[in-house]
N, C-alpha and C positions, 0 to 999 in steps of 0.2 A: 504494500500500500504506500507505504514513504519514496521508494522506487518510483512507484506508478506516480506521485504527486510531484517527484521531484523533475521527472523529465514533462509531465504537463505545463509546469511552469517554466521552463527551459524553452520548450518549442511552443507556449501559447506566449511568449513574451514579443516585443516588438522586434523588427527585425536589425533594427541599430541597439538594441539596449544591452544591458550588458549584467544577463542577470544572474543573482548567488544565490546558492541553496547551502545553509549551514546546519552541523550538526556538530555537537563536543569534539570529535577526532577528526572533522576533517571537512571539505566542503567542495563543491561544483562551480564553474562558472564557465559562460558559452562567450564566445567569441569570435565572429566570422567565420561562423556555422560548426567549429568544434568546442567540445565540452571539455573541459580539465578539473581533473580530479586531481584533490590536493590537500596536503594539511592543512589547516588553520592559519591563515596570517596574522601572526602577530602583530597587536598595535606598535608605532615608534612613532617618535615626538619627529619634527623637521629638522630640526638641528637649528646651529649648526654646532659640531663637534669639531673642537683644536685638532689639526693634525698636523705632526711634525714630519720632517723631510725623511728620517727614517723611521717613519711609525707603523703602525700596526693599531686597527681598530675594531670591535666588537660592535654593532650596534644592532640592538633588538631590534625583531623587524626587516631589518635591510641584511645582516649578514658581516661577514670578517671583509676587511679592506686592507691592503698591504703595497706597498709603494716594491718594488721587486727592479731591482739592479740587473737592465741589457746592456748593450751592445749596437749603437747605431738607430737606436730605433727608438719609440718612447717619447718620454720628455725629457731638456734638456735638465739636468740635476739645477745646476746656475739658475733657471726660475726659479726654485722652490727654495722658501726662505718660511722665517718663522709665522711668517701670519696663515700659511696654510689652513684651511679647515675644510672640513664635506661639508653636506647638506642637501639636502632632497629638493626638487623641484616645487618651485612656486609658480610658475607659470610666465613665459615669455620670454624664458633666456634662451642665448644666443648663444654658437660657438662659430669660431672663422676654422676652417677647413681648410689643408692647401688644394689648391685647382680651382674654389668657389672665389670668386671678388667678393659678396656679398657674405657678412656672418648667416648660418643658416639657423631654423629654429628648429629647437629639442624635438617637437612637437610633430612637426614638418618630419624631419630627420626618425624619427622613432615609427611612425606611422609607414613610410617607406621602407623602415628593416624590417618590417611585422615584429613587432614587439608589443605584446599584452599589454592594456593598459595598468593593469596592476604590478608590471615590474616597471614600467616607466614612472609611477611614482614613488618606485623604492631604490630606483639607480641612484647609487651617492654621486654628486658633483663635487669635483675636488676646484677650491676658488683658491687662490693667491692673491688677496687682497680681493677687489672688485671683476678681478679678470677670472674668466671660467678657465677654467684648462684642460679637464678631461671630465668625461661623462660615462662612469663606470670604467670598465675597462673594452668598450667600443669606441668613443673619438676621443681623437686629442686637438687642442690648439696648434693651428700650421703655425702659429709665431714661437711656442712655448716647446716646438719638437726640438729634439736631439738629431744634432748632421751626421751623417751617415760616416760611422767607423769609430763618433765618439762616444762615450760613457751617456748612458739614458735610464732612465728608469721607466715602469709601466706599473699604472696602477691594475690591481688585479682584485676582481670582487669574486668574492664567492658567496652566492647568494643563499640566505636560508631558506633552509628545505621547506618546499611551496611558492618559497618565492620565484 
């Protein structure tokens, strides 16, 4: 019966909506015509959370963040100074891309990679002062990159399970 009520509501829902079925261990949610099943997501505050140039962060909700030492590629280490911090999307930031003139939106950019709306508002934003610089560990700022052969770092999220 809970079965039968939970895909009623799944496929009598509109065809842009974006509906959740919850229960204690775990929940449903449909998205451009597929369903995911999934644990629970945890609440988490927006932030933002200090992050230092070699940190490591925990944050409920969103999952472990770690700034991870390449080779050529990444961000340049030289941006990242102590005003570091993440932060979850508010709505209408921007990142410049190399190739693009124009900085693109998260928004724009996210809906293009198919990316669920519920991990787009749990991708941590890593900012250096006012400037975004990387958005999970999918873009980074073409000003804020590492040249090719020299030391870089790459932020690396590992999202919590569901998310």
């Amino acid at each position: 019966a809970r079965l039968e009520a939970c895909l009623r509501q799944m496929l009598d829902a509109r065809e842009h909506a974006l509906p959740v079925v919850r229960w204690p261990r775990g929940e449903i949610r449909r998205w451009r015509g597929r369903l995911y099943a999934m644990r629970p997501m945890t609440t988490t505050a927006p932030g933002p959370w200090a992050f230092g140039p070699e940190a490591e962060c925990s944050v409920p909700g969103v999952g472990r963040v770690v700034l991870a030492p390449v080779r050529g590629e990444g961000l340049d280490p030289g941006r990242l100074d102590a005003s570091l911090r993440l932060q979850l999307r508010r709505g209408g930031e921007r990142i410049q891309l190399a190739g693009l003139v124009r900085p693109a939106a998260l928004d724009e950019l996210f809906r293009k990679a198919g990316v669920p709306p519920w991990i787009r508002d749990r991708t941590p934003l890593l900012y250096a002062g006012p400037r975004l610089l990387a958005v999970g560990s999918r873009w980074i700022d073409a000003k804020a990159a590492a040249r090719p052969g020299e030391p870089g770092v790459v932020l690396r999220w590992e999202p919590e399970p569901g998310a």
